[in-house]
C-alpha positions as a printed NumPy array, in Angstrom:
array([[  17.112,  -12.407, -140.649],
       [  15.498,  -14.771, -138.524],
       [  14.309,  -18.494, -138.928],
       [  10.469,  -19.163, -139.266],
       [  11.169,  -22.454, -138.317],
       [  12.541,  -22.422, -134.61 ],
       [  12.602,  -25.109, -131.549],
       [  13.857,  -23.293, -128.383],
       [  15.119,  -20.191, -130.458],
       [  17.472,  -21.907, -132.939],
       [  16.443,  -22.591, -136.301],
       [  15.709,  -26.508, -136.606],
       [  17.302,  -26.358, -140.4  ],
       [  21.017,  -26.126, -139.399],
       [  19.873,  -28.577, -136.665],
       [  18.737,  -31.603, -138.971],
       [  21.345,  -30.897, -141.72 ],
       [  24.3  ,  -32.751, -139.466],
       [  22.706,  -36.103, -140.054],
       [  21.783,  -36.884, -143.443],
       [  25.641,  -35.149, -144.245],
       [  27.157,  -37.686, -141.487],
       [  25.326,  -40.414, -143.164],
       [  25.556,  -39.832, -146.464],
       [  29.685,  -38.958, -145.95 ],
       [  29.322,  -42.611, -143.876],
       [  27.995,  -44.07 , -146.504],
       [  30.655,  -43.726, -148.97 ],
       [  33.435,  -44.395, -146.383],
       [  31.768,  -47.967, -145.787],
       [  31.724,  -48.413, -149.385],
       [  35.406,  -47.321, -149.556],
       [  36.143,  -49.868, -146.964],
       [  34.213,  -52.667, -148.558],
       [  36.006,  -51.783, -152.04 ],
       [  39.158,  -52.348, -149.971],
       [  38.087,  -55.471, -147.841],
       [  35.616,  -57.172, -149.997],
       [  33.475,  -57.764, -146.639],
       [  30.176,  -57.396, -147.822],
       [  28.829,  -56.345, -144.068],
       [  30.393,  -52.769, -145.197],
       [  28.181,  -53.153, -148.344],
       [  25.041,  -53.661, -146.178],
       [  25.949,  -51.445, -144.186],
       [  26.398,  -48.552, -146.895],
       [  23.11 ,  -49.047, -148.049],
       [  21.747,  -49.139, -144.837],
       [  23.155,  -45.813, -143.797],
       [  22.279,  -44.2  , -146.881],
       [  18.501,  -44.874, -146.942],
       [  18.807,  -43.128, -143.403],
       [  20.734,  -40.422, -144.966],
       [  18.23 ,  -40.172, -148.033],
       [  15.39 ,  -39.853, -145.356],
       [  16.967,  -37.517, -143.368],
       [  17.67 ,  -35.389, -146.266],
       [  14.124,  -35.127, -147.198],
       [  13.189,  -33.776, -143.419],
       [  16.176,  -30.857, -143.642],
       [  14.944,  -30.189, -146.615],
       [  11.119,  -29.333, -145.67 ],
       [  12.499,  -27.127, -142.873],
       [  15.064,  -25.667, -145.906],
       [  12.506,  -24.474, -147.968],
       [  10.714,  -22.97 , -145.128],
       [  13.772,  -20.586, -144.033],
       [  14.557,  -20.038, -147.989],
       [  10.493,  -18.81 , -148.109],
       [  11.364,  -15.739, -145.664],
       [  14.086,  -14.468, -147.827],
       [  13.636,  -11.475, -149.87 ],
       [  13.778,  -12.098, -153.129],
       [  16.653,  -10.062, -155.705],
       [  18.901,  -11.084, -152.825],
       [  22.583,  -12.476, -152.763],
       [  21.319,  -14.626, -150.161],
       [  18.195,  -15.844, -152.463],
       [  20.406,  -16.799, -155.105],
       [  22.583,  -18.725, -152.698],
       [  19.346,  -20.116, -150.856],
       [  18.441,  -21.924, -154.384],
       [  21.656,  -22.957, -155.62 ],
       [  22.247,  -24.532, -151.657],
       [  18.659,  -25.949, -152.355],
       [  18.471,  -27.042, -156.202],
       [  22.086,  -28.427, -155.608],
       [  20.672,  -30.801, -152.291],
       [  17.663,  -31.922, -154.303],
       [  20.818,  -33.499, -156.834],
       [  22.605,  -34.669, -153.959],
       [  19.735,  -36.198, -152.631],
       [  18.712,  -37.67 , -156.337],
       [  22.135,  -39.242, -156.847],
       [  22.198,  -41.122, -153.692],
       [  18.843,  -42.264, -154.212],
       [  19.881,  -43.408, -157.553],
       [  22.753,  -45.03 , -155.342],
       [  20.769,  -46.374, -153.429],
       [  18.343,  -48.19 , -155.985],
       [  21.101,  -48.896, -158.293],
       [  21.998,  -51.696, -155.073],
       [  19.248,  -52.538, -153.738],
       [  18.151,  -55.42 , -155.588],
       [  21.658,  -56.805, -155.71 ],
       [  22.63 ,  -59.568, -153.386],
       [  24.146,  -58.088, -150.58 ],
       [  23.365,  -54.36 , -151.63 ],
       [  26.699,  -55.152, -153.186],
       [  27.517,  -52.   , -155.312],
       [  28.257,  -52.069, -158.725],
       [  29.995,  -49.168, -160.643],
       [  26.671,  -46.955, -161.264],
       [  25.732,  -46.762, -157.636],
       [  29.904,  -46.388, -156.62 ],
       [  29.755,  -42.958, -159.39 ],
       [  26.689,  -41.955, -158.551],
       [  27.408,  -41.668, -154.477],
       [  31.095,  -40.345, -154.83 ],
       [  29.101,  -37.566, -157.041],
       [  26.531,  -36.602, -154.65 ],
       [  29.694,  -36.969, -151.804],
       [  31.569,  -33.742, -153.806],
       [  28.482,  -32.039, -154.686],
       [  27.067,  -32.489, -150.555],
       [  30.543,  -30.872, -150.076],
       [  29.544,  -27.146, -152.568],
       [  26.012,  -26.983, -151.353],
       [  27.399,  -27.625, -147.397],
       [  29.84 ,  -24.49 , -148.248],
       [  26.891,  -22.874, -149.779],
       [  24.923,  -23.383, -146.643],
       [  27.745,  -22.247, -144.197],
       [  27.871,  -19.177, -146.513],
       [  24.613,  -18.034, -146.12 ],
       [  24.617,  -18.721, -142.269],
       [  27.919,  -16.933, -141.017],
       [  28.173,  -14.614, -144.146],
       [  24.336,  -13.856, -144.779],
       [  23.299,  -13.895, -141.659],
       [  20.577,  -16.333, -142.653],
       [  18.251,  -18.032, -140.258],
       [  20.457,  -15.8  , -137.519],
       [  18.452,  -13.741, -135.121],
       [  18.285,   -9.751, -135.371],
       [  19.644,   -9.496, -131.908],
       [  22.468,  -11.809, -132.719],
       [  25.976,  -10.856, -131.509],
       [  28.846,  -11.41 , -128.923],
       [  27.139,  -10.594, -126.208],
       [  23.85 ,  -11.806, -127.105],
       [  21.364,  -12.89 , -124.216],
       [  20.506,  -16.968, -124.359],
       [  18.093,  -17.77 , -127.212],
       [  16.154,  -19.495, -124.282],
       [  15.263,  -15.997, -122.95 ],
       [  12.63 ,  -13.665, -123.866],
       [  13.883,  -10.563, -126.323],
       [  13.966,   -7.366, -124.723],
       [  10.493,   -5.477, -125.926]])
């Protein structure tokens, strides 16, 4: 099935996905390393990181939704499309909940809410980022029809 969003043949989805997960996952290691160091530039720097993250999320996301519209529906991959999409929305809600939860706080020093609330999101990013990887290499999703070991460049025209 292909990808109805595309830039130069790939589908952008898979694309954008990389960054809010690195920053997010970043975001939690800085606030592992200011639980451990007290140095509040790893606090700053955690909330910093995860309003990037947060952001980024949002942007994968509208791309998401576009890829999970061309699914069929009573699919396998359809009912991993939502769970992958319902269970990002959470993600995304608990690190925004994070992220508010320190943000008024001297120093975007986190207090035990906003610490819970990220290391939640951090296992749940990990499910839906199987989820995704599941529908990719075992659905085929968002993979072109012509798709295979040989496959010409994406850059090239398909054979007619």
């Amino acid at each position: 099935m292909r990808s109805r969003a595309k830039a130069m043949g790939h589908a952008i989805h898979p694309m954008l996905i990389v960054f809010p997960l690195g920053l997010l996952s970043t975001a939690v290691i800085f606030d592992i390393i200011y639980l451990i160091t007290d140095r509040t530039g790893f606090s700053i720097a955690a909330g910093y990181t995860m309003g990037a993250g947060i952001i980024g999320g949002l942007v994968a996301a509208l791309f998401g939704l576009i890829d999970w519209m061309a699914i069929p529906a009573n699919t396998r991959a359809k009912r991993v499309g939502t769970l992958h999409g319902v269970g990002n929305v959470v993600v995304t809600l608990l690190f925004l909940g994070s992220w508010l939860a320190r943000a008024g706080v001297d120093q975007w020093r986190p207090g035990a809410l906003a610490l819970i609330l990220s290391f939640a999101g951090l296992v749940l990013a990990t499910v839906t980022a199987w989820l995704g990887g599941e529908l990719v290499e075992r659905l085929g999703v968002g993979v072109d029809d012509n798709a295979g070991l040989n496959a010409p460049s994406s850059l090239h025209a398909a054979p007619r």
